[in-house]
Structures are given as C-alpha cells and as structure tokens.
N, C-alpha and C positions, 0 to 999 in steps of 0.2 A: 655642424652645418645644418643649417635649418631652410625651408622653402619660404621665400618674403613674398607672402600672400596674406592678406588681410582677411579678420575675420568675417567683414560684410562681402565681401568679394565671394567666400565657401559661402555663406548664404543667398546669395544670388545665383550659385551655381548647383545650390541643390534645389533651388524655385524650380529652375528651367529645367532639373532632369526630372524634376515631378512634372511638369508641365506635361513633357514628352511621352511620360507615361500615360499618366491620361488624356493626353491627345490620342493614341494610340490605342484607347480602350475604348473609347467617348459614344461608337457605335453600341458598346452592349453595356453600359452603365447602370443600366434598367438590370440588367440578369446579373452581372458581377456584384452590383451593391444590394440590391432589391432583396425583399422581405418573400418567403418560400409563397405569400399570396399572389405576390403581383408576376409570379413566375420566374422570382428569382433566385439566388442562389441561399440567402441568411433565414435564417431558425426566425419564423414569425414573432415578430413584439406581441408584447405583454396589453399594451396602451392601445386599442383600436383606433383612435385616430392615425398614429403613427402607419398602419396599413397603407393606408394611401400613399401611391406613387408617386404624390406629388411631393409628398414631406422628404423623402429621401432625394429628387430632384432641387430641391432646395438646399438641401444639405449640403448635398455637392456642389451647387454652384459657389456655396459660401465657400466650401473648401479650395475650389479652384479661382475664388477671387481676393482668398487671403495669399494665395501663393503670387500671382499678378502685382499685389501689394507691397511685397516681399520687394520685388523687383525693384519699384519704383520709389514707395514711400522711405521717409527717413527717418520711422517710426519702426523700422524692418524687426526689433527684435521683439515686439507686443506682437506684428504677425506673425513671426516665426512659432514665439508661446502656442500660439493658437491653433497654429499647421500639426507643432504637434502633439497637442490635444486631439485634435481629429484624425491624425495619424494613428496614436495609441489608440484610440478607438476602432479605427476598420482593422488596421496589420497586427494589433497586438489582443485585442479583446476578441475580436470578432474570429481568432484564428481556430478558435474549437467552436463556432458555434455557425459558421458556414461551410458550405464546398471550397470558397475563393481559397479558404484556410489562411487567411489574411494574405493574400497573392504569395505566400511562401517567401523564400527570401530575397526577391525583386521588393515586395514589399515589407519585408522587416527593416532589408538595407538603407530603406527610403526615413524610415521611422527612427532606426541609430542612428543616421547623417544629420537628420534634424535635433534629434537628443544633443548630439556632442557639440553641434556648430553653436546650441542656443549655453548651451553649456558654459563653453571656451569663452562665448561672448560677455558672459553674468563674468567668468572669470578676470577676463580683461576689462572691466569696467573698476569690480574690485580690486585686483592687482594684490602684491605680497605670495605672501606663502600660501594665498585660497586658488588665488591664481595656477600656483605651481601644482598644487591638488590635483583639480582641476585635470591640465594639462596631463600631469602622471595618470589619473583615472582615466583618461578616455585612451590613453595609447594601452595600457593593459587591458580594457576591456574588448578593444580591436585586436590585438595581438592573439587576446585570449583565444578569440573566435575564430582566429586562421590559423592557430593553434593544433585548437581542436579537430578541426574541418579537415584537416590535416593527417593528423592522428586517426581517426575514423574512416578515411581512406586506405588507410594503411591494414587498420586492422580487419575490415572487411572486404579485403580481397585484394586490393588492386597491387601488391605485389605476386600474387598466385593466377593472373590472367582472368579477374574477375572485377574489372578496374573501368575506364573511360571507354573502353570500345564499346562495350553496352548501352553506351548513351549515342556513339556514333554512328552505330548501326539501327536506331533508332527512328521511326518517319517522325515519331511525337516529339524529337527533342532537337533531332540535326539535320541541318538544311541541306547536306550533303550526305545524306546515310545509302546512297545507290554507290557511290565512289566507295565511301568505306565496308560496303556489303564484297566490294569485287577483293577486298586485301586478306590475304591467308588469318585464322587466329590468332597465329601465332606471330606475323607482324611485328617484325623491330619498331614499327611506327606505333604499334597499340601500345610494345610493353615500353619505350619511351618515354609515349605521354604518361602512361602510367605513373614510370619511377620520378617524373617531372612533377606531375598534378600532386602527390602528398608532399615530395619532399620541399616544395616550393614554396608551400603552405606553411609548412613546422617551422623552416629555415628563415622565413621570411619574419613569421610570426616572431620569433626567438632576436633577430636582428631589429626590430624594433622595440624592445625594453631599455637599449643602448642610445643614448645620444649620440656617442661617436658613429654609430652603425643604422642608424635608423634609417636614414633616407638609402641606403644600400638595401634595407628591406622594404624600404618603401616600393622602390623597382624590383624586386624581385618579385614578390606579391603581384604589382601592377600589367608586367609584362605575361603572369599568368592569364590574366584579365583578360588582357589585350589579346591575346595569343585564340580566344574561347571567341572573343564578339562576335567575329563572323562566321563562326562555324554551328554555334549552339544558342538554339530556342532560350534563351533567359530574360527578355525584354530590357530594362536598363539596368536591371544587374551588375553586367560588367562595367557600365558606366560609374554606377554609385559605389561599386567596391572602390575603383580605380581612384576617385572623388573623394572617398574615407578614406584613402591610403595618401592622397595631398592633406587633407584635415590634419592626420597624423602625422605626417613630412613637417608642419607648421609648427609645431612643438619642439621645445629640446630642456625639459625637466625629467628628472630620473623618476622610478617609482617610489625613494626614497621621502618625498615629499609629502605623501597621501599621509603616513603617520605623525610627521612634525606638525600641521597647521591646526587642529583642535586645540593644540596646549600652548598659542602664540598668547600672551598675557594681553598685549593691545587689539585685539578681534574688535569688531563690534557685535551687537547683538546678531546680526544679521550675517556677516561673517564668517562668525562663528556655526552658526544656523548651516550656512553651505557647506563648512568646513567638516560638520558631524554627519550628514549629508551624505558626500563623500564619502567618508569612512566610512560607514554605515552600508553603504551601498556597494562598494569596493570587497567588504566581508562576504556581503549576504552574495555578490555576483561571483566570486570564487568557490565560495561554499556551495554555492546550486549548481556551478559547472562537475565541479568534483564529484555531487551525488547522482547526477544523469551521468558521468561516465562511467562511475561503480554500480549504478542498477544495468547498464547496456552491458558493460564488459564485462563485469563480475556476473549478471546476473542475483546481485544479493540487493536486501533492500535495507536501509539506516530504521534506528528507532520511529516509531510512526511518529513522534510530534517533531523531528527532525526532519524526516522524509514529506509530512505534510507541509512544513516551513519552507523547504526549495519547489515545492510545487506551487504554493500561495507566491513565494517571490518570484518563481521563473515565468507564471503565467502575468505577475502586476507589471513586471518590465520585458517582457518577454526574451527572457534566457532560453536560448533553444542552443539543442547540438546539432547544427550543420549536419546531414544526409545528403546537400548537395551532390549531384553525380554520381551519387553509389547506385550499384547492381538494385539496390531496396528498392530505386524510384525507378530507374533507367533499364531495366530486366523483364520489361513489360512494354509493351504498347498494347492501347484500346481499339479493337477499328469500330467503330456506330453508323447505323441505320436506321434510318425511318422506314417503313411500313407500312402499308394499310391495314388498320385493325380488324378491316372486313370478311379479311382472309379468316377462315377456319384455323389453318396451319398457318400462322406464321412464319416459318422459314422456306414456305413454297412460292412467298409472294413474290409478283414480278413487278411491281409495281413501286420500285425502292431509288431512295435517293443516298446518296451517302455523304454527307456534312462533313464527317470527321477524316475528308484528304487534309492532313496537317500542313499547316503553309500557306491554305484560302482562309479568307474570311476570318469568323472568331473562332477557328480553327489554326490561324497564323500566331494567337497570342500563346505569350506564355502563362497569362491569368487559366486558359482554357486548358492548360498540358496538365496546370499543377491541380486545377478542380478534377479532373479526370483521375489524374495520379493518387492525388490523396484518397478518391471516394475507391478507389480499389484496394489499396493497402491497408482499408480497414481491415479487410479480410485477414491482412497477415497479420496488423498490430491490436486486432481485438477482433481474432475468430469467434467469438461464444455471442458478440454484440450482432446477431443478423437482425434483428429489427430496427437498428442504429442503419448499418448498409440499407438496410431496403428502403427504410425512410428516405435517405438520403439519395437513392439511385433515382424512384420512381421522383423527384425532386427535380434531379437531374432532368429525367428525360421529361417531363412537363416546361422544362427551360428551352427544351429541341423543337417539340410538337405540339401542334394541334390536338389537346387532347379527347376531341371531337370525333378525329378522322383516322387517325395514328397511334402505331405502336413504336418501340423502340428497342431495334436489338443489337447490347454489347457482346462484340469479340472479343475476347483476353489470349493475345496473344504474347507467349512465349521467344525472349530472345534465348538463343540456344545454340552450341555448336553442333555443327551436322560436318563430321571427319573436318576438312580444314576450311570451312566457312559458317561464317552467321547469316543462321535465316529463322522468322517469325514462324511457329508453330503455335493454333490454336489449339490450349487445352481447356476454356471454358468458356459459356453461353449463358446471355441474360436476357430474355424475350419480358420486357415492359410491355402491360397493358396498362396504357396510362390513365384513360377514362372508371376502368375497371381496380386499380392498382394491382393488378395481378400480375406476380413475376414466377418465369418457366425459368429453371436452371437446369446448364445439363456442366456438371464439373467432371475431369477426367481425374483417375485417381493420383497418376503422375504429376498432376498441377500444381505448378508452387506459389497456388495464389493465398493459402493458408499456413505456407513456411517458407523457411530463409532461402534467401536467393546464394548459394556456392556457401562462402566462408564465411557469410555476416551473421553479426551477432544480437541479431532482433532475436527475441522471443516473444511469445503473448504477452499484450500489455494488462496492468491490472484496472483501469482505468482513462477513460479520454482529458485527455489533461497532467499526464503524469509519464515517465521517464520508465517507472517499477515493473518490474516482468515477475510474471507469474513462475515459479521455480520449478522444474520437472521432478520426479519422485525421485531422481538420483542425486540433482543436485541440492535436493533436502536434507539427502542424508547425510 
C-alpha cells in the first residue's frame, strides 16, 4: 500500500515549506546569509566584488523566485534543478563555513526533500528498473537517517535520564520550558518521551525498508513530528520531516532494486548514467554513515585515505549524524547582552539591553538557537581551535552591535539537576569588545563547555569537517 500522491504535487509542497521558511527569516536575511563584512554570519569571499550586499540580495531573490516558479510553472523540474543547486550551496557547503552552520537540520531537511523529489521525478520520467533504483535509494537513505538519529539518542543518554528533558527545560529550544522546569527529574513524562523519542526513530526507520510496512513507519516517524511541532523551537523542521516521510510513503520498490538496474542490457546511455549514479552513491552514503558512527562510538579512526573518502563524500552531499535533541546541543542555553563599551568594567554596566529573550524577534528563530548552539560547542568539539571560537564569537557579536558604541556579553549557562529539579547554572562568561576584538573569559573549572555532557560520546574532534576524535592516551593503548 502506497500514498497516491503525485510527484509534482511533493514539489509544490516542498516550494511552500521553503517559502515558509524564508518568509520567516526574510527580517534577517542580511545576517543569516550575509558575508562576516556586511555583518553577517559566512566566512568573507575570496572575489571582492561578491562583498557587496547587494550580490547576496540578489541571490536570494533568485532563489526565492525559482521556488515561486516551482509553484506555478510547468517547467517545475528545471526549477526544482536549480532550488537545489542553491540549496546545496547555503545547507550543504556553506555548513562549515558559517554560524548559520547551514541552518542545521531545518536546513539540511529542506535540501534532502529537494534531492529526492527532483530524483523520484528524473525516475519517473525514465521509468524501468532506473525508476525502481531510484525509489529504493531515497527510502534507505531517509530510513538510514532516522536510523541513525535514533541510535544516537540511545547511546548518549536518553535511556539514563540524560534525553529530551534537556531540551524542554530549555528557553533556547522550548516554548514551554517554565511548565517543564515545574515537573520533578525524574518525571514519567521526561523518561517517556525519552524511551518514545529513540525508539520511534530506529522503529520507524527499520519499517520503512519493507513495502508491506512502510507507511506503518511512515506514521510512526510522522506522529513523532507532529507530537515535537508545537512544543520545540525547530522552524519547519517538523514540517519537512513529516513531508519526507509522505515522499517515502509514495514509494513501494524494495532495496533489492538499487543492485539489479546497472546490468539491465537495454539502458540507455543516459539511463544507465543514473543507474551507476545510484549505486555509486548508495555505497559511498552507507560507507560515510558507518565511519561517522565508528569515529563517535568507537572513538577509533579508518585508514586515512578511507577516512578522508567519507569526509570528501559526507561534506559533497552532506552526510551528517543527526545530534538532533541530544544533551550535546540542548545542555546549554546562551543568555546575551549588549553593553556599553564605555564602561571601564564591563560587567558593572547599567546600561544593558538583552536581545537574546528566546521567543522575540531573531531570537524566536531557530536559524538563531542553532548559530548560537553551534558557535559554543566548538569549545566541546575542537577545544585546542580558540582562535576558530573567537573569530567566530566576536563575528557573532558584530551581527548584535554597534560596534562603535557596544560590547557584548555571553552567559553559558548550564542545564543541571539541582536534588529533583532543573535549573540554569552559569559556569562561563564572554565579555566581546567588539570595536577592540578583545575577549574577557572567566570559565569555571566544573564547566562542561569543553567535555561531554552525562553519557555522550563526543570526544575532541581532529578537524572542522570531519566525524574523527582525537584518541585519549588510554584508548591508544
């Protein structure tokens, strides 16, 4: 049993949740896409004309007027091509080389949905066993990733009470974090969602390899979705999962097809082309997931021209492991202040405004949770890069302030139990002189802004762009 949805139909319906999204961002489009000149969030180009704000205003317009296009034209799959081309570009390229971190995975989801639906569509034009490919590819590669997502919940923590309540009790991530601040730690409701949130994942994932079972994982994945929308900061997130989980509902070929279609004798040139494609692509996305789980779990790393092969392919199509809602991301909130840099002492000033109430403004996005999020947990996932963090903070706060008039100081606070409740504890401080680029830290020793939050299995990474953990002198030996 399969969903009788047409493929132009998922491309119309992934225009409009890109629409949504950037309608929803369209106030700070400047700071979210913008070049670190124009006070924005990406690593300055190379091209000095490209500096100019107006070039990236442009860009976007194109971008948000090939999606418009999408809607209306009957040329929908030349603009879909091109959506996502410029897709891969901001969510996937741009994901180590900005704060936005390519909007994390609001924006990666946006950039699969476009992958698969332009996919299915080339499929269904050609038809046969490229077709069946095809269709097998994109359900294992979605399967894989709530799999995974899955899996990684499991292992770092959230069966040991180190799971979803860390994101609920949360200002930066849940719209409700005063209601779940009032419920004991220990909370049937926390450890629930917990055994809920991985197992929902794997199971879900695992019923979708199965024709006969698919749209049974289809719902079961979906209603996790649905269940998170209105509780948690993720912008259209749950939209587009829930959207990739109809995509894959559309389908009913086995995995069994991805091997047959290379060696059909009547392909055509072209055909064929897709058909290796495919395969080729199906290897190398399994192969990259397998050695990001054995550098995180093991801790160990593959032969280097092996280990550099899933770093080249995971960063060309961006293969990432889901952290979604783990203690990694969600075990922290930031609070930010502006300043007056007039002040001597900094932390005496009275003259302070404070931007970062999550829930106003570009405070309400989750483009802003996940730029915040990521620019902290450098700290954890490459301690030794502090000129990488500092770059990138004082970046930050030049995106906040006036850097004429203003300074800018992060709180890093700690979610924590305190006997049977969670509450925020500050253990470090980052006074930005943003005119000056001069940064005041005071980090507390107990801080776990440079190690693992409870059970997870982050270590120091060895490089921005790569999966590989640096090994401690035990697990050397």
């Amino acid at each position: 049993m399969t969903l009788n949805l047409q493929i132009e139909d998922f491309a119309r319906l992934y225009a409009v949740i890109w629409l949504v999204e950037i309608g929803l961002t369209s106030r700070w489009l400047r700071i979210f896409f913008g070049s670190e000149v124009n006070g924005g969030y990406r690593d300055d180009f190379k091209v000095r004309m490209l500096n100019g704000g107006w070039f990236q205003q442009v860009v976007i317009a194109i971008w948000g007027t090939i999606h418009i296009f999408i809607l209306v034209s009957e040329f929908w799959q030349g603009f879909l091509a091109a959506a996502l081309f410029l897709n891969h570009h901001h969510f996937v390229r741009e994901r180590w080389r900005s704060l936005l971190r390519g909007m994390g995975a609001p924006g990666f989801m946006l950039y699969w949905m476009s992958a698969a639906v332009l996919l299915l569509s080339v499929g269904e034009d050609v038809g046969g066993v490229v077709q069946s490919a095809i269709e097998a590819l994109v359900v294992v590669d979605f399967a894989s990733i709530m799999i995974t997502a899955g899996f990684y919940k499991l292992k770092s923590g959230y069966r040991r009470g180190f799971g979803i309540e860390f994101g609920l009790v949360n200002p930066q991530w849940c719209y409700f974090h005063n209601f779940f601040r009032k419920l004991r730690s220990s909370s049937i409701v926390f450890r629930s969602l917990n055994e809920l949130s991985w197992s929902l994942e794997v199971a879900g994932g695992i019923l979708l390899f199965f024709p006969t079972t698919r749209l049974f994982g289809v719902a079961v994945i979906s209603l996790g979705f649905i269940f998170l929308l209105p509780l948690i900061r993720l912008g259209v997130l749950c939209l587009t999962v829930i959207s990739c989980c109809l995509v894959v509902g559309s389908t009913n070929e086995s995995s069994s097809a991805l091997f047959s279609s290379p060696f059909e004798s009547q392909l055509t040139k072209f055909e064929r082309f897709v058909a290796l494609f495919v395969c080729i692509y199906f290897i190398g996305m399994l192969t990259t997931r397998f050695i990001q789980m054995r550098n995180v779990f093991s801790h160990k790393s593959l032969p280097r021209i092996i280990q550099r092969f899933s770093e080249i392919f995971g960063n060309l199509f961006g293969i990432i492991l889901w952290r979604v809602f783990t203690p990694d991301v969600t075990g922290f909130a930031v609070e930010i202040e502006i300043r007056d840099s007039s002040c001597a002492n900094v932390a005496s000033s009275k003259n302070t405004e404070l931007p970062s109430m999550w829930g106003r403004g570009r405070f309400a996005h989750v483009a802003e949770a996940i730029a915040v999020t990521s620019l902290f947990t450098l700290r954890r996932y490459l301690p030794n890069a502090h000129n990488l963090f500092e770059s990138r903070l004082i970046r930050h706060a030049k995106s906040l302030a006036d850097p004429e008039v203003s300074a800018v100081t992060y709180r890093y606070l700690e979610v924590v139990k305190v006997n049977t409740r969670f509450c925020l504890l500050e253990t470090a401080r980052f006074d930005v002189m943003v005119i000056s680029r001069l940064i005041l830290q005071v980090v507390m020793p107990t801080s776990n802004l440079e190690r693992a939050i409870g059970p997870s299995p982050v270590r120091p990474g060895v490089r921005l762009g790569s999966y590989e953990q640096r090994q401690t002198s035990r697990e050397q030996m």
